[in-house]
Kinemage of the C-alpha trace (Angstrom):
@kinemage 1
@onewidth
@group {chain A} dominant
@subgroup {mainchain}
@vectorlist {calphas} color= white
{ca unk a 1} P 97.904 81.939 -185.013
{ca unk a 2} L 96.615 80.229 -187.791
{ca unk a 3} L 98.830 80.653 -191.176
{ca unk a 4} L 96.933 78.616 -193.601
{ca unk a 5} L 99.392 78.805 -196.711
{ca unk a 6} L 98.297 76.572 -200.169
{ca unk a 7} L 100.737 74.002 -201.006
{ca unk a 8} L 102.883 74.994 -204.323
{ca unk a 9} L 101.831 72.968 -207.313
{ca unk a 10} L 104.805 70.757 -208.536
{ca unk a 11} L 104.701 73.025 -211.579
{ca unk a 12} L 106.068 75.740 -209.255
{ca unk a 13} L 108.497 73.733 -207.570
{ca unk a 14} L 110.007 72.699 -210.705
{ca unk a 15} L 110.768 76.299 -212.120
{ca unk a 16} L 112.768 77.139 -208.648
{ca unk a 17} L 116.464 77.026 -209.576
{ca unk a 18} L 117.628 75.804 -206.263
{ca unk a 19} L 114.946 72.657 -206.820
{ca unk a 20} L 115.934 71.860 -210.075
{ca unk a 21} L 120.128 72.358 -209.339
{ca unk a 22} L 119.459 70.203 -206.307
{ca unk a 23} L 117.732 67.300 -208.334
{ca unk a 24} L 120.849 67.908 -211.234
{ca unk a 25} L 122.674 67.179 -208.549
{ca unk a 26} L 121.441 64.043 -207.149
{ca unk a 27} L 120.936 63.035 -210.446
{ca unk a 28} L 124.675 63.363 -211.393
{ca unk a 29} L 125.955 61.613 -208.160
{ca unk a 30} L 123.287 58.834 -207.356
{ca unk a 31} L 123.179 58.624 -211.476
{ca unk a 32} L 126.834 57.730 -211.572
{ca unk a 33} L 127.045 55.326 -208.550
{ca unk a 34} L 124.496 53.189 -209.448
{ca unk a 35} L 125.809 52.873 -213.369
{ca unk a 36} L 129.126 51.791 -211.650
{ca unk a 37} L 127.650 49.298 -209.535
{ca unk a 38} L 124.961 48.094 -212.108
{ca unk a 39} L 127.152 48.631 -215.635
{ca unk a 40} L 130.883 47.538 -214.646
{ca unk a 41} L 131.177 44.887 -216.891
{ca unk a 42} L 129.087 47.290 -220.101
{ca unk a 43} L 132.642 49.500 -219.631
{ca unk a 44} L 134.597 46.175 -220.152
{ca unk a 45} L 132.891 44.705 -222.978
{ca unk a 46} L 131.074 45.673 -226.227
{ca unk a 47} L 127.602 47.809 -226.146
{ca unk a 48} L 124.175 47.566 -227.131
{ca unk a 49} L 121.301 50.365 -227.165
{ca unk a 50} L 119.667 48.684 -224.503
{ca unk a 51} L 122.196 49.192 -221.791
{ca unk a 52} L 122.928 52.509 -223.214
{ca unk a 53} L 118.697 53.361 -222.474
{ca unk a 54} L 119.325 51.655 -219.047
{ca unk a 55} L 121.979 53.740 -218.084
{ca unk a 56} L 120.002 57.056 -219.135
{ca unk a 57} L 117.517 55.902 -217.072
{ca unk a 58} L 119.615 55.448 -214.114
{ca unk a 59} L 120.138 59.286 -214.273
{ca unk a 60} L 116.787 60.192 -214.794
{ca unk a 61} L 115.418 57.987 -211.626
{ca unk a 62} L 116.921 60.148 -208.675
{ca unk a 63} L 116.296 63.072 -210.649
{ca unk a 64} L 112.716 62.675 -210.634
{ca unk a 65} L 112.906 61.041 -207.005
{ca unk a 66} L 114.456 64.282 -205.798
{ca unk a 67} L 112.128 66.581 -207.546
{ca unk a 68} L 109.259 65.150 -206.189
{ca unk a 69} L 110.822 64.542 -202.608
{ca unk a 70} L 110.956 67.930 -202.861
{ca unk a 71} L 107.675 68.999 -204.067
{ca unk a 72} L 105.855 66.442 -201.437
{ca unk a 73} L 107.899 68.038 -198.129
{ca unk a 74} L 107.327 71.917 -199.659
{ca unk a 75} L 103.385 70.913 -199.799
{ca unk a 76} L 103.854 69.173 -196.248
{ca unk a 77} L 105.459 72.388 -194.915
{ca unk a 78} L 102.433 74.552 -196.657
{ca unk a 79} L 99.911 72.476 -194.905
{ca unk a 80} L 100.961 72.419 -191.642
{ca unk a 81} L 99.116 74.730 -188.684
């Protein structure tokens, strides 16, 4: 049998609740582990805007790795025969 399916665009995979709770998700917890590990001494000392756009940006990293982690093993699973 021969079940040629298209991949999903990542446009599609985004709007799926479960994809985009699941990347909130690793987002959160990957987000706030790595700002411990990278910004312990930012919580004991005075800030600047700089470390306050790295931290934002360790949140946004695993959300984006997750999404498209995501998208690439839905296409994977599309393509297979």
């Amino acid at each position: 049998m021969n079940l040629n399916r298209e991949a999903p665009s990542i446009f599609v995979v985004l709007r799926k609740k479960e994809v985009f709770q699941r990347a909130l998700f690793t987002s959160v917890f990957v987000g706030t582990l790595l700002t411990f590990i990278n910004y312990l001494d930012y919580f004991l000392c005075e800030s600047n805007m700089l470390k306050t756009i790295k931290i934002m940006l360790t949140y946004l990293v695993p959300f984006f790795v997750s999404i498209v982690s995501t998208y690439l093993a839905l296409r994977k699973s599309a393509l297979k025969v």
